[in-house]
GUPAZA-400899 format. One line per 3 residues: number of its first residue (from 0); their letters; for each residue x, y, z of N, C-alpha, C. Coordinates in pm, 1 decimal, always signed. Layout:
% residues N
NUM = A = X/Y/Z/X/Y/Z/X/Y/Z; ...
% end
This chain:
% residues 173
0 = XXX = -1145.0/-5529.3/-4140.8/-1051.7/-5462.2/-4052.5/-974.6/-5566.1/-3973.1; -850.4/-5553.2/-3952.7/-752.3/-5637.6/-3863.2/-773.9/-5638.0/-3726.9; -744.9/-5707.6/-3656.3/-746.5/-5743.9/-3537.4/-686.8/-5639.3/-3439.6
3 = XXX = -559.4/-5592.2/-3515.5/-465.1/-5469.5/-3449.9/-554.2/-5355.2/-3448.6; -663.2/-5323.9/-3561.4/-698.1/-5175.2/-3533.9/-824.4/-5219.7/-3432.4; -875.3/-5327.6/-3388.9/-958.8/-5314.7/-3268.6/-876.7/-5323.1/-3147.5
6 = XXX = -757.5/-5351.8/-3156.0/-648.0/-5382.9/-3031.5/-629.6/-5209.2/-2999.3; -656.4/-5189.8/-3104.5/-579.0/-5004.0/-3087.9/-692.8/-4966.7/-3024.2; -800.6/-4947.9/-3051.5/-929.7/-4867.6/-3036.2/-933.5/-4922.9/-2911.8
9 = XXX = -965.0/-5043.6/-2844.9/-975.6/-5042.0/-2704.1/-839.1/-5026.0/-2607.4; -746.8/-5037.9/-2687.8/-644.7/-4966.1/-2595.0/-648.8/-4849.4/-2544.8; -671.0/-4742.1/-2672.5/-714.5/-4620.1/-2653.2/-841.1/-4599.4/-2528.1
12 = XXX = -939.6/-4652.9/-2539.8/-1074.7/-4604.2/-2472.7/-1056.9/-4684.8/-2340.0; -946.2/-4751.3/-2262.4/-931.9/-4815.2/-2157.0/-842.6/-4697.6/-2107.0; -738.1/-4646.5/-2207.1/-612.3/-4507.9/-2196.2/-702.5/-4414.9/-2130.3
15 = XXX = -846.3/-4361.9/-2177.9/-886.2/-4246.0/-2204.6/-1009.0/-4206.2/-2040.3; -1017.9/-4369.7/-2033.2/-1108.6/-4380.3/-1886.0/-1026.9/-4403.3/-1778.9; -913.9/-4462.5/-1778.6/-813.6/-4475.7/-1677.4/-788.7/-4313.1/-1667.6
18 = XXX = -759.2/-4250.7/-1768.5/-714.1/-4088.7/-1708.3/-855.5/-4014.1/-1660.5; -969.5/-4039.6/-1691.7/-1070.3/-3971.0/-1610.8/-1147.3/-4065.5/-1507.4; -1080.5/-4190.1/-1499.0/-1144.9/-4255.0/-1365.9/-1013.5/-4266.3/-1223.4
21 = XXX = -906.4/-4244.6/-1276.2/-800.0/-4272.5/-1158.2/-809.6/-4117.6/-1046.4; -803.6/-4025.8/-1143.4/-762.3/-3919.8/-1020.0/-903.4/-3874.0/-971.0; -1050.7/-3932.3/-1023.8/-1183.9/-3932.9/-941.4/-1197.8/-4047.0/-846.8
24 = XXX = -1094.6/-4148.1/-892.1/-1133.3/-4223.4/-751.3/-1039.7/-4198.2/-646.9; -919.8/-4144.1/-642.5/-800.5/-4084.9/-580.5/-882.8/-4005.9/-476.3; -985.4/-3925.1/-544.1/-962.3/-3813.8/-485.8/-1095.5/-3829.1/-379.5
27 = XXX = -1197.4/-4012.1/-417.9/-1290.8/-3991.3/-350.3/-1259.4/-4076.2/-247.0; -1133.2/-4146.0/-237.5/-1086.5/-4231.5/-168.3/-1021.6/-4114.5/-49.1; -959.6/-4018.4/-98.4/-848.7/-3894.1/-36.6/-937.1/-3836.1/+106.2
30 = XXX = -1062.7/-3815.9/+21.9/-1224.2/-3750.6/+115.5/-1254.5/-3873.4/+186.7; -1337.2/-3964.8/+177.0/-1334.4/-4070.6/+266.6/-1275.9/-4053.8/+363.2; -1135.3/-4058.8/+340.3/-1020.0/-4072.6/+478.6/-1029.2/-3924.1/+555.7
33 = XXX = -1024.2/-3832.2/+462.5/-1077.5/-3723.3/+550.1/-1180.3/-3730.4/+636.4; -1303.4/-3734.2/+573.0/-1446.0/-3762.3/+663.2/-1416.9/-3855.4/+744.8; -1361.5/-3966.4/+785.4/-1350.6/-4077.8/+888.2/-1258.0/-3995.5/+961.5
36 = XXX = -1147.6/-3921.8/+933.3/-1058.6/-3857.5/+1017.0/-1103.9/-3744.0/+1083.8; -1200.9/-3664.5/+1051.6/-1283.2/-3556.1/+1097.4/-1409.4/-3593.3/+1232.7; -1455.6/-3734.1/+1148.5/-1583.6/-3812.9/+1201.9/-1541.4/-3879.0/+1361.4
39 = XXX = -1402.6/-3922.8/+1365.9/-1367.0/-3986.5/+1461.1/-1287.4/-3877.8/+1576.6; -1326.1/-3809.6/+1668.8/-1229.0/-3758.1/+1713.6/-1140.5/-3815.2/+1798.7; -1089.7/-3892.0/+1820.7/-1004.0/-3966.8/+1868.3/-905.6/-3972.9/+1813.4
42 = XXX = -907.8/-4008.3/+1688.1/-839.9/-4029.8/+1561.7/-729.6/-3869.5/+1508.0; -845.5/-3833.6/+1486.6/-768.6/-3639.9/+1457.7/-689.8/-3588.5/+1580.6; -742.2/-3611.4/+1687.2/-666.4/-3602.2/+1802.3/-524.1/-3630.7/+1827.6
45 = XXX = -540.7/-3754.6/+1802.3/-391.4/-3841.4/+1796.4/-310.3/-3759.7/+1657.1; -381.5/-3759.4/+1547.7/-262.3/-3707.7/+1430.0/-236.5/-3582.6/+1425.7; -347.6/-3467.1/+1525.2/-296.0/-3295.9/+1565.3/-193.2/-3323.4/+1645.0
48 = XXX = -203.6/-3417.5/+1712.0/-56.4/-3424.2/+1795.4/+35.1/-3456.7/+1736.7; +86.7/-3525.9/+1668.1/+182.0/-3529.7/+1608.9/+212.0/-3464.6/+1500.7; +137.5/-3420.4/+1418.1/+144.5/-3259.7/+1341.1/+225.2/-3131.8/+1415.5
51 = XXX = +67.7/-3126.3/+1495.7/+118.0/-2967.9/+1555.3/+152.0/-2994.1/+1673.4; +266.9/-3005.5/+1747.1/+275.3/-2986.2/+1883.2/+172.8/-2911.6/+1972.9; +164.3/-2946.7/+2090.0/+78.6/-2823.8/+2160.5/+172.9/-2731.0/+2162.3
54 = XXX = +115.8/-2593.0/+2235.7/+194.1/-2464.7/+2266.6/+322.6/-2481.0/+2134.8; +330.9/-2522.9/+2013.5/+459.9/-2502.6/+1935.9/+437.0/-2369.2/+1840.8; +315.1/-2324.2/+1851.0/+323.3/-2231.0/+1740.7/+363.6/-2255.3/+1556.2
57 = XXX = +364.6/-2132.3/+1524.1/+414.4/-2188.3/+1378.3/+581.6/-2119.4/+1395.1; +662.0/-2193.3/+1308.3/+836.5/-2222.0/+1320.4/+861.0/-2078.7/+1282.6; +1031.1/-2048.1/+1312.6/+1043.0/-1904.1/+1341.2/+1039.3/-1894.5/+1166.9
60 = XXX = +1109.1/-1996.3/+1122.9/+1118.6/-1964.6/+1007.3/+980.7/-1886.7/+914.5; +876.5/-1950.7/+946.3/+765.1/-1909.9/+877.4/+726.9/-1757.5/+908.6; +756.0/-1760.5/+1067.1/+737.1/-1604.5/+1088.1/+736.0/-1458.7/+1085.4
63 = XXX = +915.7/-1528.8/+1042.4/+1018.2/-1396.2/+1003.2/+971.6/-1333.3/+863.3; +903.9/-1426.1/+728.2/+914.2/-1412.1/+616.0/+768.8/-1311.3/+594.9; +645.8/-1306.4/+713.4/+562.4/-1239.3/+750.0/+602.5/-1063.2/+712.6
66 = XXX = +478.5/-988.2/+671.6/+475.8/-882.5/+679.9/+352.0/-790.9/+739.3; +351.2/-713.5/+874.8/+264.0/-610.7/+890.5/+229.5/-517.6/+868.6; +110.1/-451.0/+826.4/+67.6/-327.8/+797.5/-38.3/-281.0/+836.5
69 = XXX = -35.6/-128.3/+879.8/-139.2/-69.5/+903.3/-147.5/+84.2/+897.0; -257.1/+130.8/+830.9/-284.4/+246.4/+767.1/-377.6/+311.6/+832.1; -359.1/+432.8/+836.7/-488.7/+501.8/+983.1/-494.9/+641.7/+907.4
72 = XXX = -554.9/+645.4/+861.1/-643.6/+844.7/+869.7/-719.4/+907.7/+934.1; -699.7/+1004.6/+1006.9/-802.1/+1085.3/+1076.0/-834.2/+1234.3/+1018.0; -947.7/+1283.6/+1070.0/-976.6/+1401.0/+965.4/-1101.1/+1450.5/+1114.9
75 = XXX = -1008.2/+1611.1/+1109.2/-1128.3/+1668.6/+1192.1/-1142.7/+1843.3/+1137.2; -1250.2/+1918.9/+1180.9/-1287.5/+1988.6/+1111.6/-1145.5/+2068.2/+1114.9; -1153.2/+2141.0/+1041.8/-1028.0/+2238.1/+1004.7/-990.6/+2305.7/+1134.9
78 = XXX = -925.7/+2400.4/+1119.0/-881.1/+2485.8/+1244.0/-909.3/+2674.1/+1244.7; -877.3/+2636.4/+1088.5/-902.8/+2763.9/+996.0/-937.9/+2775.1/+879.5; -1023.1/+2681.6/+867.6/-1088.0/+2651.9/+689.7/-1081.4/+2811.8/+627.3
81 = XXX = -1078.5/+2765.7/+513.9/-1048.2/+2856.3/+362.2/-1173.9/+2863.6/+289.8; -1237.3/+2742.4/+286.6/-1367.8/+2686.0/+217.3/-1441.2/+2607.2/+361.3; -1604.2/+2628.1/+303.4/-1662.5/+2547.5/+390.5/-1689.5/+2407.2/+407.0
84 = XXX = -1645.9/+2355.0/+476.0/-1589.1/+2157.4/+478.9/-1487.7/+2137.1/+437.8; -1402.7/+2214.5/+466.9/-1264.8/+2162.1/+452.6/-1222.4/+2088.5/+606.0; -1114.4/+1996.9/+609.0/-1059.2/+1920.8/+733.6/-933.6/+1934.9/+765.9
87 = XXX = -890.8/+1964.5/+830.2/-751.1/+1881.7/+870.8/-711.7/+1710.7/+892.5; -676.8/+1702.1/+784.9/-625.4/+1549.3/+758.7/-490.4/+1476.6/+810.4; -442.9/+1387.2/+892.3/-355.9/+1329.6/+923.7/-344.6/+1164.1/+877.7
90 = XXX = -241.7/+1103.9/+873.6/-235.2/+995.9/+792.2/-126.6/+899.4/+855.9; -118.0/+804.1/+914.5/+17.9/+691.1/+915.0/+5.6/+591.5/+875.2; +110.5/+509.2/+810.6/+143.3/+383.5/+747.7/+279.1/+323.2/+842.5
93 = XXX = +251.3/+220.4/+891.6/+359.0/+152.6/+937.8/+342.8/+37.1/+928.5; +454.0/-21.1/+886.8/+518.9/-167.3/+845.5/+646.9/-186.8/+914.6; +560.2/-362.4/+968.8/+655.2/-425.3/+1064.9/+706.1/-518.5/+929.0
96 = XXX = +807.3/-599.6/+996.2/+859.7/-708.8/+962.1/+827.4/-817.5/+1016.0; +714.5/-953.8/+1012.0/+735.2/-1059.4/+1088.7/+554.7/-1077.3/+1100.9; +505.1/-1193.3/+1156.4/+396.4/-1255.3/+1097.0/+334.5/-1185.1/+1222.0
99 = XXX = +206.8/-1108.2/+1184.1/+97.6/-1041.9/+1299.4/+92.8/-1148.8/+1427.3; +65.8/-1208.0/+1413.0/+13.8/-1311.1/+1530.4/+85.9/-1362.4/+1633.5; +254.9/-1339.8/+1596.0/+335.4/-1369.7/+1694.7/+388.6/-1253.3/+1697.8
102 = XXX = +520.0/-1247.9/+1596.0/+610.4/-1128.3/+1622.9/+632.2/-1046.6/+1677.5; +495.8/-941.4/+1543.0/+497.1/-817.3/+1564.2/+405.1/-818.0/+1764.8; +292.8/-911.7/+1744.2/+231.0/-887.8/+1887.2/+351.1/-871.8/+1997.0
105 = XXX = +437.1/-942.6/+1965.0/+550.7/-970.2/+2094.5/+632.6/-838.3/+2083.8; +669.9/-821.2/+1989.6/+750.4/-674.7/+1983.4/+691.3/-578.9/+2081.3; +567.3/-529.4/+1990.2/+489.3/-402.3/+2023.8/+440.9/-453.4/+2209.4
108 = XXX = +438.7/-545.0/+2268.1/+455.7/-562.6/+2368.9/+560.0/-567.6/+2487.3; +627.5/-611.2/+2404.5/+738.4/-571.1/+2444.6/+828.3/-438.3/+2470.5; +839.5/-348.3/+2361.1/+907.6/-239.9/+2378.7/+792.3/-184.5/+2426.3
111 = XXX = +649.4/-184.8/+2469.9/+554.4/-94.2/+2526.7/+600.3/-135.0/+2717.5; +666.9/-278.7/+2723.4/+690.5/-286.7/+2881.9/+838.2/-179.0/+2895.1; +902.1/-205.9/+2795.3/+1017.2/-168.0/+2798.0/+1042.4/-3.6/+2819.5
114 = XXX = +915.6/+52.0/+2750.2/+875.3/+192.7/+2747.9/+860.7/+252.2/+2912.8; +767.3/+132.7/+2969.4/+750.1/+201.9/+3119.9/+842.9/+162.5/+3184.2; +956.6/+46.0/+3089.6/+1073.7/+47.0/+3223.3/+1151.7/+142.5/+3227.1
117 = XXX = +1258.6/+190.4/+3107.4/+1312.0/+245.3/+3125.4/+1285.9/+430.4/+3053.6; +1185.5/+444.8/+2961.5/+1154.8/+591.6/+2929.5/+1064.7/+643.0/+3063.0; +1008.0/+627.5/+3170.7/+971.8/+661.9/+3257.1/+889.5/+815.8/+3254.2
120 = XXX = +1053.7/+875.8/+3249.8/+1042.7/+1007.8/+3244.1/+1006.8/+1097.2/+3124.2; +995.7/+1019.9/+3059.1/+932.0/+1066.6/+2919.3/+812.8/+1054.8/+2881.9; +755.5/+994.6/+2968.7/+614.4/+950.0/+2962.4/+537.3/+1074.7/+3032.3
123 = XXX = +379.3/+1069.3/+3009.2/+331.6/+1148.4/+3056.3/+258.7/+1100.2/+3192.9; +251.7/+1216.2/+3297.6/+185.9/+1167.4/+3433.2/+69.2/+1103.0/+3451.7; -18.9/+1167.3/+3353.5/-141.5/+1096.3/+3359.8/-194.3/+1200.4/+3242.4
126 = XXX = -322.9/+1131.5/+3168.1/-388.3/+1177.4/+3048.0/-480.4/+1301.2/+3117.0; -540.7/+1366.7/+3027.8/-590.5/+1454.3/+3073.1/-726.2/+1495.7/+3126.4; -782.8/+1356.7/+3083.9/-925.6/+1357.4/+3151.1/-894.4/+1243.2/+3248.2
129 = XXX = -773.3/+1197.2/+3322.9/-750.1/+1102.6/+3396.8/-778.5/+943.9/+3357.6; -867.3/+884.1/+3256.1/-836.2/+801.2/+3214.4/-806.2/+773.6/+3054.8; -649.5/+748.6/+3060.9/-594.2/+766.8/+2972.3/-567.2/+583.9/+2889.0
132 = XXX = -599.5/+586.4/+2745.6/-545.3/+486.6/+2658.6/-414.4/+445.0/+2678.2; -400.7/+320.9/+2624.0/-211.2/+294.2/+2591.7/-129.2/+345.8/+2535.2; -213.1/+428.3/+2389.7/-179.4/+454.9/+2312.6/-112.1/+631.6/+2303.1
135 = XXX = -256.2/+714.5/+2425.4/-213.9/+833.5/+2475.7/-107.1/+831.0/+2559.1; -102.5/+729.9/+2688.9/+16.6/+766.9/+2747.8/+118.2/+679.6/+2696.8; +145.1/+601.0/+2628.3/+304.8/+542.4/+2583.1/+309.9/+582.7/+2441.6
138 = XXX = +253.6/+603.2/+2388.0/+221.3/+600.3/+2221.0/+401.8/+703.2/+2163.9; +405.6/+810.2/+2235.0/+492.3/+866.7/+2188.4/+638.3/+792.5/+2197.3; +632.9/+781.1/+2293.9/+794.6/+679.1/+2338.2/+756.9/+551.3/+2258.0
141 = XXX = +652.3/+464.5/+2266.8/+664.8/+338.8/+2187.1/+695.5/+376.2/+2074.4; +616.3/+506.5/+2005.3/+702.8/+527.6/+1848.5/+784.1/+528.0/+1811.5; +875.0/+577.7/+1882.5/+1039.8/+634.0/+1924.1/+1132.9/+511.4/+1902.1
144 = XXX = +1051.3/+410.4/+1974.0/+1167.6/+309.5/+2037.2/+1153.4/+202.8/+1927.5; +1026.1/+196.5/+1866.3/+974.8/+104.9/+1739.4/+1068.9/+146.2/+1614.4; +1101.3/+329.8/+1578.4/+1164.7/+357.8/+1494.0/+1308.0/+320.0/+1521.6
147 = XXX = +1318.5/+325.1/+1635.0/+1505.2/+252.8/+1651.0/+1551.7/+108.2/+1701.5; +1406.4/+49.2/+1698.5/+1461.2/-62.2/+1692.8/+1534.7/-159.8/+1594.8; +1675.6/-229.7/+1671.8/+1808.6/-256.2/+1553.0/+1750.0/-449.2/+1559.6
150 = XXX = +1627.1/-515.8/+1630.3/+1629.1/-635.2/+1610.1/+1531.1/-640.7/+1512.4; +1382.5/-592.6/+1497.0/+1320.0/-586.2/+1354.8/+1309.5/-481.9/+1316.6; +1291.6/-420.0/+1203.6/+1241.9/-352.2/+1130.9/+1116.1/-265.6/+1119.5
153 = XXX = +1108.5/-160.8/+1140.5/+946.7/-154.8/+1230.2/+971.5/+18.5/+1074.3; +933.6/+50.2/+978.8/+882.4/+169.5/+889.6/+765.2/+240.3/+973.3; +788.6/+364.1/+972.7/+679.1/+428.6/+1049.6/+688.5/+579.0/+921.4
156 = XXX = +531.3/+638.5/+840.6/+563.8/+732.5/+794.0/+445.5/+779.8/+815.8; +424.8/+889.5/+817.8/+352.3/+997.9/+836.0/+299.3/+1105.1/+759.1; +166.7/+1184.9/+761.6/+172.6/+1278.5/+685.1/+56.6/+1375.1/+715.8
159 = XXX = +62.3/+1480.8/+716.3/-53.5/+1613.5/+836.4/-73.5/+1732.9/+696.4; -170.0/+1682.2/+661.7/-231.3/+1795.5/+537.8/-324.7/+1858.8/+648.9; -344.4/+2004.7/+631.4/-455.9/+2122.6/+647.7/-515.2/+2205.2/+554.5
162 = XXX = -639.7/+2211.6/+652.8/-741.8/+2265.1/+560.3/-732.7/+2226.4/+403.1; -748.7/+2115.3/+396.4/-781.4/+2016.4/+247.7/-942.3/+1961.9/+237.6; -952.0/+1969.7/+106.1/-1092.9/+1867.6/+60.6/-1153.8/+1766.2/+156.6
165 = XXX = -1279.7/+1792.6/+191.8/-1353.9/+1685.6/+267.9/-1266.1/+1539.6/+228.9; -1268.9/+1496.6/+82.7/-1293.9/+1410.3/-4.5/-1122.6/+1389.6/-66.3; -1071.5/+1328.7/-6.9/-897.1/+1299.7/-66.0/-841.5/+1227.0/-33.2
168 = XXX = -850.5/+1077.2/-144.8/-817.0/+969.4/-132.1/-681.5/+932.8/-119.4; -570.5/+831.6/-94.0/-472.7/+818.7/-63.3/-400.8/+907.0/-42.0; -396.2/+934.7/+73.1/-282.3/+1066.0/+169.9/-140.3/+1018.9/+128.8
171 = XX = -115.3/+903.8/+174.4/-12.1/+802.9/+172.9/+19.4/+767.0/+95.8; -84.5/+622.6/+55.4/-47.0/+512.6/-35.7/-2.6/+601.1/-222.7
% end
């Protein structure tokens, strides 16, 4: 055999360990620097700061592209059942626009101050066992003002089945 076909063969098997030894040592070199960067807090300290600002949050951009949802069923005994265990079923789905953690929190806080500033009179005096939720006394006007709001996008849908099946999966969805 020639000289060239052993030139080939260890070319090859130097080819074949370079591709399964480079990105295992990459990657144990990658960890290292992690673990020393984790290990040292001093170190992580200094590079969260210059990462993440304090108080910066995440950018609006990331925020806006966010979507909220939330789905609620309630079910209480009928009013006038037909059959025995039947319920009256109620159902909402509403979807915000914008990432839970900032946005939507700021919205729904917002138009709920906005509710006792200016719907006032639309609100109710007080709940009826005197201590009343957020949700009992603003809930109606915050709905209101969530469905017309023209800066996000706020879907609100609904749906009130009676005297239906104990047992009846997606009202909604």
């Amino acid at each position: 055999m020639s000289d060239g076909y052993y030139l080939a063969f260890v070319a090859h098997v130097l080819w074949v360990s370079a591709r399964l030894f480079l990105p295992a040592l990459i990657f144990q070199m990658l960890f290292g620097v992690g673990i020393i960067l984790f290990k040292i807090p001093f170190i992580i300290q200094k590079l969260l700061r210059i990462i993440c600002l304090p108080s910066a949050g995440p950018p609006d951009s990331f925020n806006r592209f966010g979507t909220y949802k939330v789905y609620l069923e309630a079910t209480a005994k009928a009013a006038a059942p037909t059959r025995n265990g039947n319920v009256d079923r109620a159902a909402c789905h509403i979807r915000f626009q914008g990432d839970a953690s900032n946005l939507v929190t700021s919205q729904v806080v917002c138009e709920s101050a906005l509710s006792l500033l200016h719907n006032r009179s639309e609100l109710p005096p007080r709940s009826d066992d005197g201590f009343g939720t957020s949700a009992e006394l603003v809930g109606k006007v915050l709905l209101k003002r969530l469905k017309e709001n023209k800066v996000r996008k706020v879907e609100i849908e609904t749906k009130v089945q009676k005297d239906g099946p104990k047992v009846n999966l997606n009202l909604l969805v």
